[in-house]
Residue, then its C-alpha position, 0 to 999 in steps of 0.5 A: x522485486x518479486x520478478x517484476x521489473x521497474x520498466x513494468x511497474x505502473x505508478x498510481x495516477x488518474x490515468x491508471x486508476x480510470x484504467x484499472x477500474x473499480x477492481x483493480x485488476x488491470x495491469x500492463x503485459x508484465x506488469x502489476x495490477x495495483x490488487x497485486x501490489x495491495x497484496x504484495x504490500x500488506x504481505x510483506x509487511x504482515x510477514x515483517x511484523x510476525x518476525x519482530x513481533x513485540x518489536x519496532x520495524x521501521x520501513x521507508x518507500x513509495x508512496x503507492x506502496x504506503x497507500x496500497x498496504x494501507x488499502x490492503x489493511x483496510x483504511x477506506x479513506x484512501x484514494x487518488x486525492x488521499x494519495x496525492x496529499x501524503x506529506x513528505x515523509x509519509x508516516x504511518x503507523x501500523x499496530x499488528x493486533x490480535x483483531x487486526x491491523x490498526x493504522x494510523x497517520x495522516x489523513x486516517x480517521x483516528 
C-alpha cells in the first residue's frame, strides 16, 4: 500500500510508541511513522466519504489503522491501552459533517 512494503510496516506496541516519541515522527529506514500512518488513514477515509457522500461506506482493517484514523480525526482518548482493549470486531462509527468528523464506538466518550 501506498509504496510502502509489509516488511517495513511497523505495528503499534509499547516498544515503538517509546521509540516513536511523543510526536510520532519516528519510523524505521523505509518505513512508516505512525504521523504517517494517521494521515494516511484519515485521508483516505476523508476521500471515501467525499465519494459516497450521503451514503454508507463500510471498511474493515487493522487495528492501528482504526486507532491512528481515530487519532487523525481527533479522538484523544486513544492510546496504548485504548488500542490493546478494541473488542474484536472493532466498530466505529465516523459521521463526516460540515463541523467535522464524529466518531463513535468503543471506548469514545459519546
Amino acid at each position: 500500500m501506498n509504496g510502502i512494503p509489509d516488511s517495513a510496516r511497523l505495528p503499534i506496541s509499547p516498544a515503538t510508541t517509546a521509540k516513536a516519541g511523543p510526536n510520532r515522527g519516528w519510523a524505521r529506514p523505509g518505513g512508516e511513522s505512525m504521523r504517517q500512518l494517521s494521515g494516511r488513514a484519515t485521508a483516505i477515509l476523508t476521500q471515501l466519504a467525499q465519494r459516497h457522500r450521503g451514503g454508507t461506506v463500510v471498511i474493515g482493517s487493522h487495528g492501528t489503522f482504526i486507532s491512528r484514523a481515530l487519532i487523525g480525526f481527533g479522538c484523544r482518548e486513544v492510546d496504548w491501552a485504548f488500542h490493546r482493549a478494541m473488542p474484536m470486531p472493532a466498530i466505529y462509527r465516523l459521521a463526516f459533517e460540515d463541523s467535522g468528523v464524529r466518531a463513535t464506538g468503543p471506548g469514545l466518550a459519546e
